[in-house]
N, C-alpha and C positions, 0 to 999 in steps of 0.2 A: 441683230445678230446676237447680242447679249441676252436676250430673252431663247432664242432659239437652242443656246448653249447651255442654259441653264434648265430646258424643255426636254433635250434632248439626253441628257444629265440624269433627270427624276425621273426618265423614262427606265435608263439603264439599270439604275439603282433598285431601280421597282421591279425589273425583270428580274435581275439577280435573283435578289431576298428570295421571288418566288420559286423559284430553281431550285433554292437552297431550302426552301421550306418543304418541298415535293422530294425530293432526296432525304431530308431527317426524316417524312412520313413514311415513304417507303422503306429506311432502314430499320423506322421502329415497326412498321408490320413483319417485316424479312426473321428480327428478333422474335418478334409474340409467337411468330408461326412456327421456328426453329425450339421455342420453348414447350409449343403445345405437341410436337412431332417428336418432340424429349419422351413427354408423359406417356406416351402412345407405345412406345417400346414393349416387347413381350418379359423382358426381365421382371420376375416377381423377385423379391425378398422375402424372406422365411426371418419369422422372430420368433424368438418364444417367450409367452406370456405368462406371466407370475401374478397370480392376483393373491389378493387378501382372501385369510377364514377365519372362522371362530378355531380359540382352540380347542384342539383333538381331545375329545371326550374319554378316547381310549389311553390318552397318560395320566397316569393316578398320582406318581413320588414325583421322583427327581425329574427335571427335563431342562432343555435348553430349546428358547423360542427368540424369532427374529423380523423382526421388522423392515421398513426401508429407510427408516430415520426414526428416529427420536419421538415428532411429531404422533407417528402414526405409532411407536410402540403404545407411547402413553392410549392412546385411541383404540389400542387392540386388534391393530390390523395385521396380521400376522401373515408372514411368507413363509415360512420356514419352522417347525417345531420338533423334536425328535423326544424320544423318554429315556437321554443320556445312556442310548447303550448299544438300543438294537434295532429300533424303524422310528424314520424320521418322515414326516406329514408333508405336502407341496401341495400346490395347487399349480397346475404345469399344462400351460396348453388348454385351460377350460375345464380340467380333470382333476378331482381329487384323488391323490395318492399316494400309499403308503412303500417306505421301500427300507429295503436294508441296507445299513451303515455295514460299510465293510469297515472300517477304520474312524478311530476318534482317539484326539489326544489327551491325556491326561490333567484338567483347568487346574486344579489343585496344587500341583507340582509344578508349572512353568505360566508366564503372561501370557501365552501364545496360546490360540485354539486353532486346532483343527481336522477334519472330517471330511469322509469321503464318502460317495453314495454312485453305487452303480446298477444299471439295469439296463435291459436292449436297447429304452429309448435316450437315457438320459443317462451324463456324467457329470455329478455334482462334486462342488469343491468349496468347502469352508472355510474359511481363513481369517483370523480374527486378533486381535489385540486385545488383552485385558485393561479395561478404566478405572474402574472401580471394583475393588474389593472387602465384599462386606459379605453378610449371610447369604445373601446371591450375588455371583460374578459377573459383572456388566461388561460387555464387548462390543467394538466396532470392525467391522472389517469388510469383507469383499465374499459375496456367494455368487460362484461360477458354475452356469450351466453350459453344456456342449452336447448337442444333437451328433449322430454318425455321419450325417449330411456336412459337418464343419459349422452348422448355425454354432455361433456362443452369444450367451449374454455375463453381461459382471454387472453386477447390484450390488450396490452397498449397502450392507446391513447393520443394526444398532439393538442389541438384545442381554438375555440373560441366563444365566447357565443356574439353577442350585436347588436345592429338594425343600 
């Protein structure tokens, strides 16, 4: 009788487990396939892309140019470059382009930089903090673009304003 009980025992125990193992399997399938029916969705996302250029051959004096750190300033990877006054350089979306600042604030006069650039496809926003100040004015801050569609992106930039 004692062998029967303890047979009858290893049997239940064994059923269980595998009950319980057949249930986490099929939850973790129920999960993977809930995840892959995620990806599947028609929702695209729209970004816009900022890549690095050499700089703009067409600024000759003054100019303020910007990076996405430090890193890449030193490296000459440049997002951002303008000739301190009247068209500012991007590379936006796979396209190099030239466009007009409507507005730039005065580096010399206050810590603070900042610049505006607008055009049908894009609304640029420069916004920056003076580091250092010596023969050129080094800046960090934040460049904001905004498509009409509501895409924006915010990059932090690390650069320098001075002739």
């Amino acid at each position: 009788m004692k062998y029967l009980i303890i047979l009858v025992s290893a049997f239940m125990l064994t059923a269980c487990k595998k009950d319980k193992e057949n249930i986490s399997e099929s939850v973790k399938a129920d999960s993977i396939q809930s995840i892959q029916d995620s990806a599947k969705t028609d929702i695209q996302t729209t970004t816009i892309t900022v890549d690095p250029f050499p700089f703009p051959k067409e600024i000759k004096e003054c100019s303020c140019f910007f990076s996405k750190n430090r890193e890449d300033f030193l490296n000459e990877k440049y997002i951002y470059a303008d000739d301190a006054g009247k068209t500012a350089y991007m590379m936006l979306d796979g396209k190099r382009m030239a466009l007009s600042l409507l507005s730039s604030s005065d580096m010399e006069a206050n810590d603070e930089l900042s610049k505006e650039i607008e055009n049908e496809n894009y609304k640029i926003s420069v916004k920056g903090k003076k580091i250092k100040n010596e023969e050129a004015l080094l800046f960090e801050g934040t460049l904001t673009i905004e498509k009409p569609d509501g895409t924006k992106s915010v990059i932090p930039i690390y650069g320098e304003c001075g002739c």
